[in-house]
Structure formats: C-alpha cells, structure tokens
N, C-alpha and C positions, 0 to 999 in steps of 0.2 A: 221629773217623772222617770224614774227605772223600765227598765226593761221586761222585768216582771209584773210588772205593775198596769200595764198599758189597758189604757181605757175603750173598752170596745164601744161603749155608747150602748150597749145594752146590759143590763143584768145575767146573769147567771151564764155566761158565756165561758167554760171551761177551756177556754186551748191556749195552755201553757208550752211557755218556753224549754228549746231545751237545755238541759245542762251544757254548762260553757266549761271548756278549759281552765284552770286554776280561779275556778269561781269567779271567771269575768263575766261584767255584762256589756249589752251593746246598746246604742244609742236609743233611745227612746222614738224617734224619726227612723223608719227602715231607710237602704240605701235606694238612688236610682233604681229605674228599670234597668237597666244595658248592666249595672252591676250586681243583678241579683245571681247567685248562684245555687244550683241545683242541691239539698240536702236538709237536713231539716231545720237548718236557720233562715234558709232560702226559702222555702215553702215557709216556716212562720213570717217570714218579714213579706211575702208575698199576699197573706191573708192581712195581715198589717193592712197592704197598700188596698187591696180589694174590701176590705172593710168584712162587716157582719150582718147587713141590710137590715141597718138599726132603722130603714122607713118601716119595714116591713116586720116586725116583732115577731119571734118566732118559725118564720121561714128557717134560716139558718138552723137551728137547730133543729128540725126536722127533718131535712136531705144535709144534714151533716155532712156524711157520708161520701154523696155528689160531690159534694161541693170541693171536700177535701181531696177527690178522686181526683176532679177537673187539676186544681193546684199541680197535681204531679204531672197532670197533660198538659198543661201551661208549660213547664221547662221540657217535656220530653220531645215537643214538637218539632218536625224538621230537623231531628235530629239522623234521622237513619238516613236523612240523602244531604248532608251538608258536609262530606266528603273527608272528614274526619274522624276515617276507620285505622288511622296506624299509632303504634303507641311508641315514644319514645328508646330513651335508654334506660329509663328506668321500669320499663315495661310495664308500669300500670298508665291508664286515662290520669289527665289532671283532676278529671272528675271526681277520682275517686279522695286523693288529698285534697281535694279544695272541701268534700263532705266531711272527711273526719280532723282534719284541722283543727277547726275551732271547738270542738267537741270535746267532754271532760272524757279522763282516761280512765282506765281501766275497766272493770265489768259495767262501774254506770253507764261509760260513750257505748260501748256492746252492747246494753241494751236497746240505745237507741236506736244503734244501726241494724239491731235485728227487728226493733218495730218497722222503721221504715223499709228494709227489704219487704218484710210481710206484706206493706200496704202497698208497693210495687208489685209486687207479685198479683195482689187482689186486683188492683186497676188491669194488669194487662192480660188476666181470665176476664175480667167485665168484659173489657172490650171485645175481646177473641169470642164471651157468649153472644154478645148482641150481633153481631158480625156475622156467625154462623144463623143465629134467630132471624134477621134479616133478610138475609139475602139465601140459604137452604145450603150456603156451601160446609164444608166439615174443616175445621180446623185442630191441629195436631201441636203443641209447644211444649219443649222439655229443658228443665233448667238443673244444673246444678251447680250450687254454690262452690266455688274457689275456696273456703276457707272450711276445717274440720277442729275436730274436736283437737285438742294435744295430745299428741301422742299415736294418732290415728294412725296406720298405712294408708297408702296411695294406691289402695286395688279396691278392685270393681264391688268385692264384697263387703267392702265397709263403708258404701258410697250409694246415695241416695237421691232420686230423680225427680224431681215435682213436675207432674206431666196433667196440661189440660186437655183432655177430650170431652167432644157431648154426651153425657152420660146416656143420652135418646139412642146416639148410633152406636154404643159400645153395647148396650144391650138388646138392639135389633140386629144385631151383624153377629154374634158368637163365631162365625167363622176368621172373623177379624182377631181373636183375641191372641190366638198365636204370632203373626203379622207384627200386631202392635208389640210385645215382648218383644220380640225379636230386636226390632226397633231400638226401642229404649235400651235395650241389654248392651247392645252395640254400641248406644251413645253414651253408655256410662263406660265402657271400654276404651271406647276411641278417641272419648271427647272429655267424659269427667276426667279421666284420671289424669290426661295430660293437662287439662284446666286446675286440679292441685295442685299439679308436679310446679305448673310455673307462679301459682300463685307464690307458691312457696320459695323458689327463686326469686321471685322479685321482692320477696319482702326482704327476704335476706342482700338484696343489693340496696335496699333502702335502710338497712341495719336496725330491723327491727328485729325482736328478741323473738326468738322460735325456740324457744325452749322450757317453756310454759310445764308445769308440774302437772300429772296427770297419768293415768291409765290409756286414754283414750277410747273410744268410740270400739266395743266389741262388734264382732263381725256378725251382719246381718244372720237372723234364723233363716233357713234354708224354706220354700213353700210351695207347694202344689200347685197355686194358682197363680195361672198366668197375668191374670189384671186385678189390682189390688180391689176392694171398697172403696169407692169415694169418699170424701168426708163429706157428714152431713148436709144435705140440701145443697152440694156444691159439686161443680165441675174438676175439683183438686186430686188426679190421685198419685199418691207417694209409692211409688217404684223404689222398692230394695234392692240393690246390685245383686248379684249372684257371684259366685266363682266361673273364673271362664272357663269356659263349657260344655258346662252345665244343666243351662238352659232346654240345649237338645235333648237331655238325659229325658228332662220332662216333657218334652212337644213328642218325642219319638221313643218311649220305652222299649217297642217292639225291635228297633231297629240296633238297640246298643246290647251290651252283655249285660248280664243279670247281676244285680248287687247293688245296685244305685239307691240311694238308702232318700224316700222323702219323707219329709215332714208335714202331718196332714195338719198341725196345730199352730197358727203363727206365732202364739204365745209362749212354744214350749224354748227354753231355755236347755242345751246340750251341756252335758257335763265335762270337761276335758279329755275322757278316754273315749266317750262318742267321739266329740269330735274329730279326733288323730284316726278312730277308726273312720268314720264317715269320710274326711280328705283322704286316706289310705287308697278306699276302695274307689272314689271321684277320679283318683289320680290313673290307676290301672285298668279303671273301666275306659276314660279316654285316652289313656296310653293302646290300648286294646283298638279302641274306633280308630285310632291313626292309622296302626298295623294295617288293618283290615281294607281301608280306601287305599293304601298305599301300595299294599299287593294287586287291589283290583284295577289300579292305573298303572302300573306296571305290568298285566296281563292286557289293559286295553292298548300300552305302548308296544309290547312284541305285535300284537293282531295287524296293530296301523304298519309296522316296518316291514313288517312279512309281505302286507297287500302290497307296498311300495315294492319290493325285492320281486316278486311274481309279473307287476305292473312292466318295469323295467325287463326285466329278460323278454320280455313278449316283445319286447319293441316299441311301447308305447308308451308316448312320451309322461313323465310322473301328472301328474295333479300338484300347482302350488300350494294348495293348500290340501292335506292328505283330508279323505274321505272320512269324516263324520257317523256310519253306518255301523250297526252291528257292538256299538261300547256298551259297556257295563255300566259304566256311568256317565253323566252327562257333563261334557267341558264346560266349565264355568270358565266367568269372566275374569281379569286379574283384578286381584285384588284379596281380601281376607276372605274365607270360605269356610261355612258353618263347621268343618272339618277343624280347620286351623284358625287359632284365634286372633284377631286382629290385636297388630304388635299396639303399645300406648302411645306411642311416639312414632305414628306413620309418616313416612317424607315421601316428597316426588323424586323417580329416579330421573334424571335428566340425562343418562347414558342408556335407557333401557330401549333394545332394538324396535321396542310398537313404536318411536319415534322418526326411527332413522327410514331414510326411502329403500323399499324392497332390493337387495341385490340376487338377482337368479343363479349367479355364477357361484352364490357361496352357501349353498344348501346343504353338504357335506360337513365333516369335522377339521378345524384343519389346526389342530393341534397335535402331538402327539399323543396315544395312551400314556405311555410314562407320567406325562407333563399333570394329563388331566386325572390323571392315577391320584398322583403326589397333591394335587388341588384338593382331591377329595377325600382325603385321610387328613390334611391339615384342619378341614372344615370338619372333620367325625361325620361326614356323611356315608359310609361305606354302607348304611343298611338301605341307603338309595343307588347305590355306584348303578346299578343293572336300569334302573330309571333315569338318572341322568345321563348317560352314554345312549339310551334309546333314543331320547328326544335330541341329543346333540347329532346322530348320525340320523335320525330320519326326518327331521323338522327342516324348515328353511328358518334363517338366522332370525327372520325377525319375528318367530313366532318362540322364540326360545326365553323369552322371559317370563311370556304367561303359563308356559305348562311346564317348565322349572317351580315357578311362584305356586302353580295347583297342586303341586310335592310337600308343598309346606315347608319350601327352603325358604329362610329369610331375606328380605329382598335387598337387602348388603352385600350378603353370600350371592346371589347371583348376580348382581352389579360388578363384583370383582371376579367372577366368570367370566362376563361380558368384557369386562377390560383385561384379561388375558388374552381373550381370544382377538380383540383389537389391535392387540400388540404388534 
C-alpha cells in the first residue's frame, strides 16, 4: 500500500498527501506518537493515526473543518510554556526545517506552506473568537509574515499585518480606531520589519538562495481609513503599512502643515510622478513637524533652566527633578514618540543613566564646551546644539537620556554622550 493510496475505511474521504520531495513517499503505517512532527506530513500522518470515524459515516466530513483545526491543536499544545523560546545559530526554530524538509521544492512546497500558514492562522482567530464570545473579554493579535515577495524592501510601506479584532468592538468603540492604527502601524515598524530583516539573515546563513527573479511587492496605496474592512463574515483584517509617519498626517490633519496629499480610493494605483511628488511633500511636511516640536522643546527647555537659575539665586535649594508646570508640550516617556519614528532595530541601552543609582553631586555639566561643541558637530547635531546644552546644564545626569532621546537624537548618539561624559 502507498502512501497515497491509504485506505480510510470510508468512501469518498478526500485528504491527500502532501507533495514529497523528489517524488518520495512515506510508509504506508505513519510513525509513533513521540515522533510525529508538526507540518503537513505530521498533521496527515496524525489523521492517519486518528482515523476518519469510519463507525460513524459521515461525521468526518461534516465538521471537516473541526476536526482538521483540532489536528493543529494537537501539536501546538504546551507549547508556549515548554521553555523553548531561544533559537539557535542558525536563527530559525527546528520547527521550521523539520516542516519544510520533506516537502517538494519550489513553488509546489510554497504552496503548501502557504495553505498551512492560512489554516494556522484560521485556527488561532477560532480560538481568539470563541475566547472573546465566552468569557466578554476583547482580544487583539497581529501577525506578520517573515518572508516577502522577491525583491520587496524591508519598510513599513510594503509590509502588511493580519490583525484579529471583534468586529462587535471595533464598530461600538469608533473612538478606538485611531488607538488601534496607531498600534498596528508601530508593529509593523518595530516589529515587521526587523522580523524580515532577520528572516532574511537567517536564510542567508542557511545558504539558501535570495535572489529569486522579480519586481517585487509595489508599495502599499496610501488610505484615509484608519481600520481596514474585514473580510467577509470574518474577524481577519489586513492592515497596509504606511510610510513612517504618516499615520499622524491622517489622525491630526489639523495639527501638521498643509499638503499632505490622501487617497480617498484604496484601489487607486499612483503613477510615478504622484508618487516622487506625494513622498516629496510626506517628506517636508514631517521634516516641518520635527522643526516645529523641536523649537517648542527647546522654548520648554530655556523656561525649566531659567526657573532653575531664579530657584537657585533666592537661595532655595533646586528641585531634583525640575518642575513640570507651565510646558508647551507634555514630557513623554523614553522611548519612540509619535514625533520621531521608531528606529527598526530598537536595542536596550544598558549604559543609559534611568539605570544607574541617582548621583546629586553631578547635576551640572562637567565636560568642557569645546569637548561637547566638537561631539556635536561630529554627530550634525548643530540644529540641536541650544537643546542639548539646556538639558545637559539643567537636568540631573540621570534624567539626561530621556529628554536627549524626546529630541529625536538616536539612542547610540546619546549612549556615546553618556560614555564621554563617563570618562
């Protein structure tokens, strides 16, 4: 008995194998439990072993669906707490080569593995619906695939989000739909593109061919709306990246300069000379918003040094942390800020002063001008010089990362700040 051949014990039972690598087949008897492996030889050899409920004529093929859903829940279980969240050297899961392995090559195993991403995907919206329908709570899950078209870039705008929400709360909450954008926009920033970047390093350490003929994947049409269409009768909806940001142009028109060009048609295809003009104008309107927060934090930085410089002559001892009252705008937390966009390849600074214990004695600068002059001409920061020098003479040391970083200095740049002034 072949492989393909295998006798369900019922009639008209359709779940074919999949295509094998150089047209092998496998044993007619699937393997053990303990060595099934998760993909889709696994999941067939696992229906193998679970049979077609030949008592029961017809069940089976009615909750198909179920059934084949269960299958995937069968290998996925226990897996998020069985402590095998690190990946080797070759920086993919064995998961992943022990699925495509045996699997024929080229666009037929592609096919395969793009059905079964699909029905992964569908299983783990089932679950996330029922979950929410059960128990009232609201669940939120955004995925983006590792691997693109050939030829694709690795930015936000050619990179697309599969995001499930209750379609119930997305359209009782319209205050929500900005929020959510927001969200997603972020994680295709923060999180898809460095999830390409390394897809695409590991494959290349595993010498697989990245060099595939193609155009690739044109860059997302630009859109009005902040939360896509669902796809029909479904909780599914496909998030288009944007250009970074952008996003803001459209949540805050009021607040940016004038020229922001949107697209009320998702359909409409731009022609090359929109385009250069549309990025043209993208690029100098947020060129513009940078300006603009960056003189107003630099009028909120003179305000704080002044109070500090009045505090002090009166005699009375500073505030360690300078007074909060009367700003223009409001101190954010460290980190990316709808201002400046978050870098793709965010790291933790593990020299950055929110670590180190408060020292009171070093509140001042204690570098030279010259020194810190020559730092900030090496880095082109001169259209900050008057803001870095504020916060470096009126801040205490350990608050000099975060309102450095609220500047939109890069957080390298100020790391090697920090380690000058350590010196």
């Amino acid at each position: 008995m072949s492989y393909d051949s295998y006798n369900w014990g019922l009639p008209g039972i359709d779940l074919n194998p999949p295509p094998l690598r150089d047209n092998q087949r496998l044993p007619p008897v699937p393997p053990s439990w303990p060595r099934l492996v998760f993909g889709p030889v696994g999941l067939y050899d696992l229906r193998r072993k679970l049979g077609v409920h030949a008592a029961e004529p017809g069940v089976f093929q009615r909750y198909r669906a179920r059934f084949l859903t269960a299958d995937i829940a069968w290998f996925a279980g226990g897996s998020s707490t069985d402590g095998l969240h690190r990946v080797g050297q070759q920086g993919f899961f064995p998961e992943l080569q022990a699925l495509r392995q045996p699997l024929a090559t080229g666009d037929v195993g592609s096919a395969v593995r793009r059905e079964l991403n699909d029905r992964m995907q569908g299983a783990l919206w089932d679950m996330a619906t029922t979950w929410d329908r059960a128990f009232g709570g609201t669940t939120m899950i955004i995925h983006v695939d590792g691997t693109t078209a050939p030829g694709t870039p690795a930015e936000p705008q050619y990179l697309r989000a599969s995001t499930y929400l209750p379609p119930a709360f997305v359209e009782a909450h319209p205050a929500s739909h900005a929020p959510i954008a927001r969200i997603v926009q972020t994680f295709v920033e923060a999180v898809g593109v460095p999830t390409v970047q390394q897809w695409r390093a590991n494959a290349h350490r595993m010498g697989w061919p990245l060099t595939q003929t193609g155009v690739g994947r044109t860059a997302n049409t630009p859109s009005n709306h902040l939360i896509p269409t669902p796809e029909l009768n479904s909780a599914l909806y496909r998030f288009f990246g944007r250009r970074t940001g952008t996003l803001d142009a459209l949540i805050n028109p009021d607040r940016l300069p004038s020229g922001v060009i949107y697209i009320d048609d998702d359909d409409d295809v731009l022609d090359e000379p929109s385009m250069a003009v549309m990025d043209a104008l993208e690029r100098a309107s947020y060129a513009e918003m940078q300006a603009t927060r960056h003189l107003a934090r630099i009028n909120e930085l003179e305000e704080q040094v002044n109070r500090l410089t009045r505090t002090r002559r009166a005699g009375t001892p500073a505030p360690t942390t300078p007074t909060r009252q009367r700003t223009t705008t409001p101190l954010r937390t460290p980190g990316p800020s709808r201002s400046v966009p978050p870098p793709y390849s965010p790291s933790a600074n593990p020299r950055s002063p929110l670590a180190m214990s408060p020292d009171p004695s070093r509140t001042g600068i204690s570098l030279r001008d010259d020194h810190l002059d020559t730092f900030i001409a090496a880095h082109s920061l001169e259209h900050l010089a008057l803001a870095i020098k504020l916060v470096i003479r009126g801040f205490n040391s350990v608050k000099w990362y975060e309102e450095l970083s609220n500047l939109g200095i890069p957080g390298t740049v100020v790391s090697s700040l920090l380690d000058l002034y350590n010196e």
